[in-house]
C-alpha positions as CSV (number, residue, x, y, z in Angstrom):
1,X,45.6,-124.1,-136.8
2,X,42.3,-124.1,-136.2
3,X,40.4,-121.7,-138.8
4,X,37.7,-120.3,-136.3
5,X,40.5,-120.0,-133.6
6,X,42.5,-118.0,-136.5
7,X,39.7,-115.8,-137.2
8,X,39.2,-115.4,-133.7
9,X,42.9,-113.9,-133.3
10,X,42.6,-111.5,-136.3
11,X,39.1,-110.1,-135.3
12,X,40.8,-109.1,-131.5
13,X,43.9,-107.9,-133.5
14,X,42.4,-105.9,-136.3
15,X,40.0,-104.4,-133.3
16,X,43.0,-103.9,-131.0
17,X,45.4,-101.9,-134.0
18,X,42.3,-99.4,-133.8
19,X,41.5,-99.2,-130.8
20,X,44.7,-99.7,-128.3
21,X,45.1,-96.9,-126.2
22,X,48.4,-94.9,-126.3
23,X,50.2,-95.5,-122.7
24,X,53.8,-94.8,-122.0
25,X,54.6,-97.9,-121.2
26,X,53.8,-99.4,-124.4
27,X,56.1,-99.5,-127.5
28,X,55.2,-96.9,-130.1
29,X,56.2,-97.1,-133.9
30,X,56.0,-101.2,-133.6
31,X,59.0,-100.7,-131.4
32,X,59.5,-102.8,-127.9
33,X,58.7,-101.3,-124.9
34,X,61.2,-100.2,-122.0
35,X,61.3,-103.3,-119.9
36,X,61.8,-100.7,-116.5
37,X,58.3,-99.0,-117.8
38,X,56.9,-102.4,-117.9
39,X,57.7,-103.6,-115.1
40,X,56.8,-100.2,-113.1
41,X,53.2,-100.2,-114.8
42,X,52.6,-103.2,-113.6
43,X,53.2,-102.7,-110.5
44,X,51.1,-100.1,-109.7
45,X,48.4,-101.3,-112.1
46,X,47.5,-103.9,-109.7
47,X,44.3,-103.2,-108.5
48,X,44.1,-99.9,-109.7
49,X,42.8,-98.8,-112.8
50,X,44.6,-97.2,-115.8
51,X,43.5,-93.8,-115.1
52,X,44.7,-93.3,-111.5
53,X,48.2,-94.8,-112.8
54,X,49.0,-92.7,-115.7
55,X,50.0,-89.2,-113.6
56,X,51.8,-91.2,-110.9
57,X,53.7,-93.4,-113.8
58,X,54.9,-90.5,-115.2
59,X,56.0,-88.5,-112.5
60,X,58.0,-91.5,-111.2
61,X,59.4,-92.2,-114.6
62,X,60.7,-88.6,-114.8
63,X,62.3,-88.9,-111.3
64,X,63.3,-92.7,-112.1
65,X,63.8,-93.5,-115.7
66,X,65.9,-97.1,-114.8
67,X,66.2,-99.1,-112.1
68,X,69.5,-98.1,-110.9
69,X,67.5,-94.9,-109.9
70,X,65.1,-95.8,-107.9
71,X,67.5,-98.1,-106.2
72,X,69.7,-94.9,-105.4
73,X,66.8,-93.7,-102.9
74,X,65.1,-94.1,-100.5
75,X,62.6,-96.7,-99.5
76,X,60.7,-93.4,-97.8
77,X,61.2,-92.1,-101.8
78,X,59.7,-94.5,-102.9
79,X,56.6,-94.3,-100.6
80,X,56.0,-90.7,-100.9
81,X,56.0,-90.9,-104.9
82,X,54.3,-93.5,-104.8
83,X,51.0,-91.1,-103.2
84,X,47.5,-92.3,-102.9
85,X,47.8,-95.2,-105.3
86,X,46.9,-97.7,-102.8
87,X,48.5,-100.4,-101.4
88,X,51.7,-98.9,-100.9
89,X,53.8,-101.7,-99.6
90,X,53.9,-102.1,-103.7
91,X,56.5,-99.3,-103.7
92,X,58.7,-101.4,-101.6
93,X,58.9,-103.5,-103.2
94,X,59.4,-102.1,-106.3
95,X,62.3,-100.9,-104.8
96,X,63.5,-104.2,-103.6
97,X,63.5,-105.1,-107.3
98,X,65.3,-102.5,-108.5
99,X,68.0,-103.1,-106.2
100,X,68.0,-106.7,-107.3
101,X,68.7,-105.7,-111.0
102,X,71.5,-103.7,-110.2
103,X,73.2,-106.2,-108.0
104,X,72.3,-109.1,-109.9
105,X,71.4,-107.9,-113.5
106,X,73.9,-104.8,-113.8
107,X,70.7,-102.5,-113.7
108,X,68.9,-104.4,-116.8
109,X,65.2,-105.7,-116.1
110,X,65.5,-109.7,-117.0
111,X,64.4,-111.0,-119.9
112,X,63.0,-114.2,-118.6
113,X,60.0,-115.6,-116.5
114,X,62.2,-117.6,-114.3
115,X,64.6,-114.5,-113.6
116,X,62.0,-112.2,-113.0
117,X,60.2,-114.4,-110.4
118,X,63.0,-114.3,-108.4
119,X,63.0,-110.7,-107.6
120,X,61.3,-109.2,-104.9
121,X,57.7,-108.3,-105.3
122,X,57.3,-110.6,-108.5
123,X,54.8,-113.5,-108.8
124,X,53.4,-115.3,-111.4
125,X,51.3,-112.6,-113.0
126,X,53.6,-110.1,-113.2
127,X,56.8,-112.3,-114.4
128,X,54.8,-113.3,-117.5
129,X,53.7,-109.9,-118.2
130,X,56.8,-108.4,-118.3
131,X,58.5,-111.5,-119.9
132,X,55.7,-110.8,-122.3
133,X,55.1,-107.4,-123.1
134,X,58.8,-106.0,-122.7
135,X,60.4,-109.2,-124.5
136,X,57.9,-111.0,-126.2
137,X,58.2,-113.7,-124.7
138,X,55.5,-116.2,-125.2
139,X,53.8,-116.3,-122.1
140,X,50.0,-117.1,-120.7
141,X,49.0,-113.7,-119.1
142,X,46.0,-113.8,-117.1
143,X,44.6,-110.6,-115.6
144,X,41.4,-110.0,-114.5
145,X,40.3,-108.7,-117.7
146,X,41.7,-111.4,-120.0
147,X,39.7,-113.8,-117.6
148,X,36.6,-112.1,-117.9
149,X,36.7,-112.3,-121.5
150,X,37.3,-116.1,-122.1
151,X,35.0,-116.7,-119.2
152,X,32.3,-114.6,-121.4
153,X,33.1,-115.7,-124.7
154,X,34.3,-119.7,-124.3
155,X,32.5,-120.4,-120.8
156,X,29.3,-118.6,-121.5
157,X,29.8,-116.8,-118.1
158,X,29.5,-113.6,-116.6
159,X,32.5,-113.2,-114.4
160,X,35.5,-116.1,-114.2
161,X,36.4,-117.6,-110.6
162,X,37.5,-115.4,-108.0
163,X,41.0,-116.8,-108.3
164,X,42.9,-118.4,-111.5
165,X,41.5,-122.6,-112.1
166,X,44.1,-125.2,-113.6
167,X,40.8,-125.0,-116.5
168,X,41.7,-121.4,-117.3
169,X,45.2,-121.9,-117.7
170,X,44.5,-124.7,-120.0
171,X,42.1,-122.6,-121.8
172,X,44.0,-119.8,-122.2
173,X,47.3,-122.1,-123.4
174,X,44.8,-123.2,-126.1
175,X,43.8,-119.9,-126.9
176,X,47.2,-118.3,-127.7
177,X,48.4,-118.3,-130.9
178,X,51.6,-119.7,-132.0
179,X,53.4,-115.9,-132.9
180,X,52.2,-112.9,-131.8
181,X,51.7,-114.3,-128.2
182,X,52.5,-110.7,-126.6
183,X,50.5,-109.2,-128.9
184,X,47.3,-111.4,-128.3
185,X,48.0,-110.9,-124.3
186,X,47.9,-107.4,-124.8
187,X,44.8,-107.2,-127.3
188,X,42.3,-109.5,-125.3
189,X,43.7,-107.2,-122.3
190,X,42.3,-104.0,-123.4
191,X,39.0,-105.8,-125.2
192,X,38.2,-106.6,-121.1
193,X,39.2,-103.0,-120.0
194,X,37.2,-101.1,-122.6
195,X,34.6,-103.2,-123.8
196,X,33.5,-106.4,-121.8
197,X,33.8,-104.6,-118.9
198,X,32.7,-106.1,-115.3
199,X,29.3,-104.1,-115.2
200,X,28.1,-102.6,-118.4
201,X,29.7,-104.4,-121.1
202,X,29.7,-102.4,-124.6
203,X,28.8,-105.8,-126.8
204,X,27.7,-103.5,-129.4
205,X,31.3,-102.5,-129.9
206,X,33.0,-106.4,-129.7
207,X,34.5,-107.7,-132.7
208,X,33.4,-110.7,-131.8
209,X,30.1,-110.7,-130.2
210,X,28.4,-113.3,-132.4
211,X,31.1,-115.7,-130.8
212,X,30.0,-115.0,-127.0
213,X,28.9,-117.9,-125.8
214,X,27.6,-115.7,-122.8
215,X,25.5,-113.6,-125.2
216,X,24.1,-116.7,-127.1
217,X,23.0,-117.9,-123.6
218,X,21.1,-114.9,-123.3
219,X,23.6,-113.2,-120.5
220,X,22.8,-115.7,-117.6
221,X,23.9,-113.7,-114.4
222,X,26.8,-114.7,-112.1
223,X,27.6,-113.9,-109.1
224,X,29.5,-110.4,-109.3
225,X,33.0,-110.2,-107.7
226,X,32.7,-108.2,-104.0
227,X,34.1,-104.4,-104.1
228,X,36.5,-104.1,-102.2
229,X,35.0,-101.1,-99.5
230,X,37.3,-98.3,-98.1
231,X,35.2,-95.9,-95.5
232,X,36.3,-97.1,-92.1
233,X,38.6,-99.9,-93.1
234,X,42.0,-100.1,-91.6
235,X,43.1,-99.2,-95.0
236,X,41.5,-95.8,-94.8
237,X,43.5,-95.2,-91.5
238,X,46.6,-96.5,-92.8
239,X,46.5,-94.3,-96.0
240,X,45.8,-91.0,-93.5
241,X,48.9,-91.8,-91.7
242,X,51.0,-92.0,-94.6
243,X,49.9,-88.9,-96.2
244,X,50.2,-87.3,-93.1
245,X,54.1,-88.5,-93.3
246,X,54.3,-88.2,-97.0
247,X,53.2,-84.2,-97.1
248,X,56.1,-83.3,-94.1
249,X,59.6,-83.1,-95.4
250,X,60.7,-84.0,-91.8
251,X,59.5,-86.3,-88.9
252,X,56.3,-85.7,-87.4
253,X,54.9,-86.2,-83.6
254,X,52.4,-88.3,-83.0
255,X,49.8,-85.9,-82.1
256,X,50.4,-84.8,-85.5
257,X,49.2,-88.4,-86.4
258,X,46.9,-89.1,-83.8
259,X,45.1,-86.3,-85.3
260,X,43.8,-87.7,-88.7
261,X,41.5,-90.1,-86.8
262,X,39.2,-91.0,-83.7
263,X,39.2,-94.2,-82.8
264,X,42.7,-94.8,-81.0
265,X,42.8,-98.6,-80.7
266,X,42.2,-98.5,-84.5
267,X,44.6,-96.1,-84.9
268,X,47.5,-97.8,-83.0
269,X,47.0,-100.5,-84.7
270,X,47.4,-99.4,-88.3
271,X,50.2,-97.2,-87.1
272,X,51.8,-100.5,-85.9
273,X,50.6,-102.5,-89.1
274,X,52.8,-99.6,-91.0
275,X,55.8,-100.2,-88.4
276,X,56.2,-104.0,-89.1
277,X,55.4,-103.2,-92.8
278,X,58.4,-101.4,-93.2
279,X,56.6,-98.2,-94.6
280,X,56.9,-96.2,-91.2
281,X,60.0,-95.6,-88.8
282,X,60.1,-94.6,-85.1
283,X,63.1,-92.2,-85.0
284,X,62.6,-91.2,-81.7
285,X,60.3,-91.7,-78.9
286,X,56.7,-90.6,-80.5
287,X,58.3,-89.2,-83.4
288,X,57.6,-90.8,-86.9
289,X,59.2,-90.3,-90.6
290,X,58.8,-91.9,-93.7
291,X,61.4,-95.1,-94.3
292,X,65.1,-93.9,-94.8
293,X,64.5,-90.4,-94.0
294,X,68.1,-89.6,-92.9
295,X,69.7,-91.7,-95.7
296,X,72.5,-89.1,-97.5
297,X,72.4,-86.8,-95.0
């Protein structure tokens, strides 16, 4: 191997056995992971941070500590547990998975990348973190952060391309070491979330700053990825109606959810986004409940 590329991986390791953050889903005692808490986290930590996860991860993994639990309920379970994390259709399809393992895995998360990308909800990313960090499976994993530290550090730019180049993949196969794969995924991983962060990067804290090819240009400015905004958006409305739904423990009227905001045409139209989604049912006429309200009854 390479000796600078050797050095490289033991300055991010030794930095990352110091520094890694204790979350559940992460093996403790240099013992793997649950490969159901993997596959949960990631889940819900796309696009949302780490901190608005943690409380919901573990509530859900007290209610649903394997698979086979969360496919014993209900798809409107899943939706209210799932709370104001975002982008709830997530939760279905979480549950879609889980009902997957248990009819096609006996209720065991698979252990490869071509299994796991044929359950519901699963792409690319999340196939080779799980095959990754639950099995150690050598796998190119490719979040934002990861990106944003080999665009920094090889590339010499601020921010990487708004979606994964042929060129990063490359670069990141060259990157990964030959053992320790999961580890390395993990380590550059939390060196994006807590140090080369998108807008105030801590470079007096990286363990390898006098590599940063972005620093040694003298921090040439990109263009920043767009926020994504909130007030006023359809997604505002959407996550109104839901709470609205989530908070009753029976169906509600529609004044009830006509209620949460002004603009009817808006309205209507995120209610019906939520109808076709799968997240809401009509269960009589104007009368709304949360998917699989009546199951066990």
């Amino acid at each position: 191997m390479d000796p600078q590329l050797s050095s490289l991986h033991d300055d991010v390791l030794a930095w990352f056995a110091e520094h890694r953050r204790d979350l559940p889903w992460r093996g403790r005692d240099g013992g793997r992971p649950d490969p159901w808490a993997v596959m949960v986290s990631e889940f819900m930590l796309q696009q949302t941070p780490v901190a608005r996860v943690l409380p919901v991860f573990e509530a859900w993994m007290e209610v649903w500590p394997a698979a086979a639990d969360l496919a014993a309920a209900t798809t409107g379970d899943a939706v209210r547990a799932w709370g104001r994390l975002g982008y709830p259709r997530r939760a279905l399809r979480l549950h879609a998975a889980a009902t997957a393992i248990v009819h096609q895995h006996a209720g065991r998360v698979p252990d490869t990348y071509e299994a796991l990308l044929e359950l519901p909800g699963v792409g690319d990313y999340t196939a080779a973190a799980i095959a990754s960090f639950a099995y150690g499976r050598r796998m190119l994993v490719l979040d934002t952060n990861v990106r944003r530290v080999f665009s920094r550090v090889v590339r010499g730019q601020q921010y990487p391309p708004r979606s994964v180049t042929s060129e990063e993949r490359r670069l990141g196969q060259e990157l990964m070491p030959v053992e320790g794969a999961d580890v390395w995924a993990a380590a550059t991983m939390e060196l994006g979330a807590l140090v080369c962060t998108a807008r105030a990067p801590r470079c007096d804290a990286c363990p390898i700053v006098d590599r940063c090819a972005w620093r040694a240009a003298g921090y040439p400015q990109g263009e920043q990825p767009k926020g994504q905004t909130w007030h006023g958006t359809d997604r505002q409305v959407r996550g109104r109606l839901l709470a609205v739904l989530r908070e009753s423990p029976e169906p509600v009227l529609k004044g009830a959810l006509d209620a949460v905001w002004d603009d009817a045409g808006q309205r209507d139209r995120c209610l019906a986004g939520l109808l076709d989604d799968g997240l809401v049912e009509l269960v009589a006429d104007d009368v709304f409940a949360l998917p699989g309200h009546d199951e066990g009854r």
